[in-house]
C-alpha positions, 0 to 999 in steps of 0.5 A, a space after each residue: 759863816 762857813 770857811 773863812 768868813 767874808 769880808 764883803 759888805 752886805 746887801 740884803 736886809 735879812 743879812 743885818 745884824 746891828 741894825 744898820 738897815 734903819 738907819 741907812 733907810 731914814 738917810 734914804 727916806 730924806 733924800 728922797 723927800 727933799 724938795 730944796 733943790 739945792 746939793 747937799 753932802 752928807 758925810 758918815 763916819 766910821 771906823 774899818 769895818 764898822 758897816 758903811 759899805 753895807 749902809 751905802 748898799 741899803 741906801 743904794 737898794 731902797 732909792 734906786 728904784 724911785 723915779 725921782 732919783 738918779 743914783 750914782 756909785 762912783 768908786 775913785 780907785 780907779 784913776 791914776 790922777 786928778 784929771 782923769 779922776 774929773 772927766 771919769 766922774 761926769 762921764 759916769 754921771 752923764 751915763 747914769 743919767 743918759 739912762 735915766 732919761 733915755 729920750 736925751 742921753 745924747 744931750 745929756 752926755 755931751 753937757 757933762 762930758 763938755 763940762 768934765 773935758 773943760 773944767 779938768 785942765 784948768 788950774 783952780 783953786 780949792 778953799 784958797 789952795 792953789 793945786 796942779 790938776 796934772 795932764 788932762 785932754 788939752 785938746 779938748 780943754 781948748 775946743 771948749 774954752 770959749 763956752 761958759 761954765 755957768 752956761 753948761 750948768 745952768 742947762 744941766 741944772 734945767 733938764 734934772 728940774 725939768 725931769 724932776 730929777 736928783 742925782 745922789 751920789 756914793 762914795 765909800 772908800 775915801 779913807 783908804 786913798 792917799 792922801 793927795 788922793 782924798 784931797 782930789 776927791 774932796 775938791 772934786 765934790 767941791 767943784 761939783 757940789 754946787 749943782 742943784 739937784 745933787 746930794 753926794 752920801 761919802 762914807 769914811 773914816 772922820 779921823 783918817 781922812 782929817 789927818 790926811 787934809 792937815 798934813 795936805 795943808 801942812 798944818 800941825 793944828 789937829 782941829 784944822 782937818 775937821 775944820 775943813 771936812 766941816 765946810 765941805 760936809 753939811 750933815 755929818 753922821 756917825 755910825 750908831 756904834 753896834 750892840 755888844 752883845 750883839 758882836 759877841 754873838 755874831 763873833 762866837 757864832 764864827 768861833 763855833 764855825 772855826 771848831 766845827 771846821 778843825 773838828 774840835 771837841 770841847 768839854 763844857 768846861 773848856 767852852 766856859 773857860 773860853 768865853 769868861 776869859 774872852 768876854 774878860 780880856 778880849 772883848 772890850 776890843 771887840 768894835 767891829 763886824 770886821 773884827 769878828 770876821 777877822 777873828 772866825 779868821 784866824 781860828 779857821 786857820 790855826 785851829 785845824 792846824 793845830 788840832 790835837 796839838 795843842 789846848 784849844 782854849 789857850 790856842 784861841 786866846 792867844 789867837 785873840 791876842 795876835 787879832 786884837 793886841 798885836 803889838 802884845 803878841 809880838 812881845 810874848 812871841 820874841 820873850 819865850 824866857 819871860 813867859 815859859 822859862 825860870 825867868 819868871 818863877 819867884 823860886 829861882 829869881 831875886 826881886 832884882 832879877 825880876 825886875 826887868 822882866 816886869 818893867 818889860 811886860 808893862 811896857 808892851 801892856 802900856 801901849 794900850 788904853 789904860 782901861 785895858 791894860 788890867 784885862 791884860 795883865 789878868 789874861 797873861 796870868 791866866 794863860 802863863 800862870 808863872 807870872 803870878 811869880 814876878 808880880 807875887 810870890 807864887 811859885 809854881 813847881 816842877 809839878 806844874 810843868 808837867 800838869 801843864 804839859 799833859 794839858 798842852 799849856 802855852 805855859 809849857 816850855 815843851 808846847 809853846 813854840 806850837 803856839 806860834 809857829 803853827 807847826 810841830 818844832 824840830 825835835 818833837 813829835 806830834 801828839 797825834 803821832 803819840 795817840 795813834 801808837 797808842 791806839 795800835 797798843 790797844 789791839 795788843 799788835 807787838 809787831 805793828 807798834 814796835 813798827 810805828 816807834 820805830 819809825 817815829 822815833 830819831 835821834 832829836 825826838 826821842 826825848 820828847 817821844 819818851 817823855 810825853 809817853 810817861 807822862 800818862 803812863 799811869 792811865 794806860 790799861 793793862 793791854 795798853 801797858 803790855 803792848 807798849 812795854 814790850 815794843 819799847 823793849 824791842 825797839 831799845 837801840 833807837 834810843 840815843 844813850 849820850 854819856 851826860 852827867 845825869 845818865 838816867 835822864 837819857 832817852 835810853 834810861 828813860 825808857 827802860 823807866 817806863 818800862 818798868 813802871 808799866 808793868 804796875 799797870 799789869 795784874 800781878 798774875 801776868 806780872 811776871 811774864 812781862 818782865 820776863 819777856 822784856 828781859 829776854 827780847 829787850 835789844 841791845 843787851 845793855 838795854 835788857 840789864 837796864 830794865 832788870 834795873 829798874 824793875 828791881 825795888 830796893 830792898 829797904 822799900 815796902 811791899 806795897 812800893 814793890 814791883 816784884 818780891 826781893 826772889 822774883 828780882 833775883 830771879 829776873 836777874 839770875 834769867 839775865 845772867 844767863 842771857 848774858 852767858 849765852 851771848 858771850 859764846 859768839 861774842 867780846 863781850 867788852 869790844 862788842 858793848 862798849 862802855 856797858 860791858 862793865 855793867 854787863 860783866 857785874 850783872 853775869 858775876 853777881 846774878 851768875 857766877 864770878 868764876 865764870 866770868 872771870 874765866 870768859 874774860 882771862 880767856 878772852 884777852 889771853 886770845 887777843 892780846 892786842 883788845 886788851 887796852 879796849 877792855 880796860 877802856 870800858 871802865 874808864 868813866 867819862 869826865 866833865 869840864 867845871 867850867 865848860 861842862 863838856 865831857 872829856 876823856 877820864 884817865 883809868 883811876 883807883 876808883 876804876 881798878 877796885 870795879 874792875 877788881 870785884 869781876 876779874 883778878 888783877 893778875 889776870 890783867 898783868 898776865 895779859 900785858 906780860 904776854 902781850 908785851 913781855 916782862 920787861 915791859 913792866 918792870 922797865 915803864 916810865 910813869 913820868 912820861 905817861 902823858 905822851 903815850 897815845 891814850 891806850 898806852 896811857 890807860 894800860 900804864 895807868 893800870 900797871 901803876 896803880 896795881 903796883 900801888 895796890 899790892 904795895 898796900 896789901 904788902 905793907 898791911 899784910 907785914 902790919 897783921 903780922 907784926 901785930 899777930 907777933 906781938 898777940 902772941 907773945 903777950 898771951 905767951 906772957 899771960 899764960 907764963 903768968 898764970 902757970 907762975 900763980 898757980 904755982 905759988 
């Protein structure tokens, strides 16, 4: 097979693989050597694609050269209704034989045509059924009414004696008329079956075709069909089922064609995964050369499609489903949930819970062959290995979600819509995309691979992009590692970075994640000067603080957990600081960073220098005023609805003062509002009307408030250690008093 493979019947007998060519050439050789004069209908049965085109076309090869036959192809497609359908067929056997015995094609093509023209407009009975044979050429029905239809017969009937002919006629096909179209083929074989010297050879499908006759009869008795093809065909014969393993053969000789052509390399172990599972669970489907052609089929067209895209193994399997159990692979199609969800793993779902899951599942298997349904069941739990938990207790972990990630499962949740879409959804990236940027990483080009992240990489993709890169991040060598962290680095504000509940799960955290983790990958002794160099470039600034971030161990981890030393983080830290530092002079810091100036002021303070810090902010909301609200915006955290699970504005609490108090003195902030606002501002503000301001106003007397607050607390603890020096002090006076009496005494 090369491409897609055909399905045109063969001709040849080099091109027979089951063996249908000895069995065509023994119906042959009858036919042949008959000497009965009288007609005989041979009938072979068979389903779709089993080979009764290919055994009419042997037949057909081996007697068309014989003297003694007339062999005649009749295709009845090609008519629009019955009487066309009558006068068509003896035309084309008055041509067949007018060729045949060339001497009297005239005569003989008068006869049949004189015998079509007149039986066409009668009406006549068909085994006790009257029928209506529709508009014929009543013209020539009535030139000819006064001959004798037995007249004409009988002189056909000597000239194929004289001649020592017989006319044998094909006809294939039958099965996939109409039904009121089959019903006019079998009475025109009837009509014309009483010719001596005639054998007609009818492939078809039994089943279909007495189906067809029942319901024309309207008759709901399924042997009555049968009963009729019976008084009609005189040798009924079935197609030898083909071999096995012959179909085998012939079916993977079109799945190695389909591989080659998607240029698909498989590991030996993936080429026996395949055929175990497919001779396990597909094959008892397999009956048909059609069936394999339909098969290399469907593989030629998804194979090269998904090429790199997903594990070829499940991809070919899930193929065999969709060819072979198509009702199945709608089901698993539409139930994306049962399949690749939670819905299916015993850690998260009741026995209850599972229950519908299950009665579902075996719903769809039901509708095949009880000998099938537990070669199903089996290949849905090789290919979607979580149903072990609905029919079990197996529990298949995150772990296994990323195994089978990395291997591009259908039993990912991350790769099962490439499955059945044929295409990459919306939102994800090809992996092929993924392993040409890592194939740029390999040649070291920082440029060119912060070009193609860049480039690659959207806002509804990043996730993914991310994600599939860490998942091998502990197989990329050192150049690998080096090239792709510091392009990561520089490509740090293509990553969305949305205010979610678990931050750290956010494309922009995830990548300074992996940033971090490639410098293990990297020999200790240029360590360093990675991370170095990521700190320095890493744009935005916040991005660089994250990957200060993550590079930093924890003090209470063991060395051989360490990235770096406890002094070499700090001094990454105290190489962002200053970074920081630099920046701050051509910039607000807090207006221009948004929410992470926070974090930004806390890395300069604690890396740097709290004084100052302090000293560039005082300084900054002293010259513009008016940015102040925008400062103190940053500190306010976003909050989340417990029922909606929406984010919505937070208000400027206890828990933000303290922050804000460990970079700036408060006092700075108050100074600021005096001189924006003036004095008497504070000392006149309503707090019971806060809700009505506008949302700057409100976080500023928010602020105020809680100030006001915290210096009443400092107040009163500071009295409380007074009170309590006061009162230490005159009960050591009294002991000492005491002493000084004893001594005395």
């Amino acid at each position: 097979m090369k491409g897609y493979a055909s399905d045109a019947p063969i001709k040849s007998q080099s091109e027979d693989r089951f063996r249908r060519y000895p069995f065509a050439k023994r119906i042959a050789e009858t036919i042949v050597a008959r000497l009965d004069p009288g007609s005989l209908v041979v009938g072979i049965y068979g389903a779709w694609g089993e080979g009764k085109t290919s055994v009419l076309n042997f037949i057909n090869s081996y007697i068309k050269d014989k003297e003694s036959v007339v062999c005649v192809s009749f295709n009845p497609w090609r008519f629009k209704d019955e009487a066309t359908l009558l006068l068509n067929y003896f035309n084309t056997l008055a041509d067949a034989l007018g060729r045949s015995i060339s001497s009297k094609k005239e005569k003989i093509g008068k006869w049949f045509q004189d015998y079509g023209n007149l039986v066409a407009p009668l009406s006549l009975s068909f085994l006790g059924v009257g029928f209506s044979p529709g508009q014929a050429t009543a013209e020539a029905g009535k030139m000819l009414s006064s001959i004798d239809l037995e007249e004409l017969r009988n002189r056909i009937e000597g000239l194929l004696l004289e001649e020592k002919k017989r006319i044998v006629v094909l006809m294939d096909d039958i099965d996939r008329l109409d039904k009121s179209e089959i019903y006019s083929i079998f009475r025109l074989v009837k009509l014309s079956a009483d010719f001596s010297y005639t054998a007609y050879i009818l492939a078809f499908d039994d089943q279909m075709v007495s189906a067809a006759l029942r319901e024309r009869y309207a008759t709901g008795i399924e042997e009555s069909g049968q009963s009729f093809l019976e008084k009609i065909v005189q040798v009924p014969l079935r197609l030898p089922p083909a071999d096995q393993i012959s179909l085998r053969q012939y079916c993977f000789e079109g799945v190695d064609e389909a591989i080659k052509i998607s240029e698909i390399e498989l590991t030996e172990e993936q080429v026996q995964s395949f055929v175990r599972y497919f001779v396990d669970g597909i094959e008892n489907r397999l009956k048909t050369p059609r069936m394999c052609k339909r098969y290399a089929n469907a593989l030629s067209f998804a194979l090269p499609i998904l090429a790199g895209e997903v594990n070829p193994v499940d991809l070919m399997l899930i193929e065999g489903i969709r060819v072979f159990y198509p009702s199945l692979y709608t089901f698993i199609r539409r139930n994306r949930e049962i399949f690749a969800g939670t819905l299916s793993d015993s850690h998260y779902r009741t026995d209850k819970d599972k229950e519908p899951a299950i009665q579902a599942i075996e719903k769809a298997i039901g509708q095949f062959p009880k000998d099938d349904e537990e070669n199903i069941r089996d290949l849905l739990k090789i290919l979607f290995p979580r149903l072990s938990g609905l029919y079990g207790n197996v529990h298949y972990g995150s772990y296994w979600e990323k195994t089978w990630s990395e291997e591009q499962r259908v039993a990912s949740k991350d790769y099962f819509d490439r499955y059945f879409s044929y295409a990459i959804p919306e939102g994800d990236v090809p992996d092929r995309e993924i392993e040409n940027l890592l194939g740029i990483c390999v040649k070291g080009d920082i440029e060119s691979t912060t070009i193609n992240i860049k480039a690659m990489l959207t806002s509804r993709n990043a996730e993914k992009v991310i994600k599939k890169l860490r998942y091998k991040e502990k197989t990329y060598n050192s150049i690998i590692s080096e090239t792709l962290g510091r392009s990561l680095a520089l490509s740090g504000e293509t990553f969305p970075d949305p205010d979610t509940l678990f931050s750290f799960m956010t494309p922009f955290s995830q990548a300074s994640i992996l940033i971090s983790q490639l410098a293990k990958n990297i020999p200790e002794d240029k360590r360093l000067n990675y991370a170095k160099e990521v700190i320095s470039t890493a744009v935005p600034l916040p991005f660089s603080i994250a990957c200060l971030r993550w590079f930093r161990t924890g003090k209470e981890k063991d060395v051989s957990e360490r990235i770096f030393s406890i002094e070499i983080e700090d001094d990454l830290g105290k190489l962002t600081a200053q970074r920081i530092a630099s920046i701050a002079t051509d910039n607000i810091i807090y207006m221009e960073y948004g929410k992470d100036a926070p974090l930004v002021f806390w890395t300069w303070a604690h890396y740097e220098s709290k004084k100052e810090t302090e000293a560039y902010v005082k300084k900054k909301i002293e010259e513009n005023t008016e940015s102040l609200p925008q400062f103190l915006r940053t500190y306010i955290t976003t909050a989340w609805g417990m029922e909606s699970g929406l984010p919505i504005k937070g208000d400027f609490e206890r828990e933000q003062y303290d922050y804000l108090s460990k970079i700036v003195d408060p006092e700075i902030v108050i100074d600021a509002i005096k001189l924006s606002k003036g004095e008497e501002y504070i000392k006149s503000v309503d707090f019971t009307s806060i809700e009505e301001k506008s949302f700057e106003e409100k976080i500023t007397l928010q602020f105020i408030h809680i100030h006001q607050l915290a210096m009443a607390e400092l107040s009163s603890t500071d009295e409380e250690n007074s009170d309590s020096s006061s009162k230490a002090e005159g009960e050591i006076s009294q002991h000492l008093y005491g002493l000084r009496k004893s001594r005395k005494k």
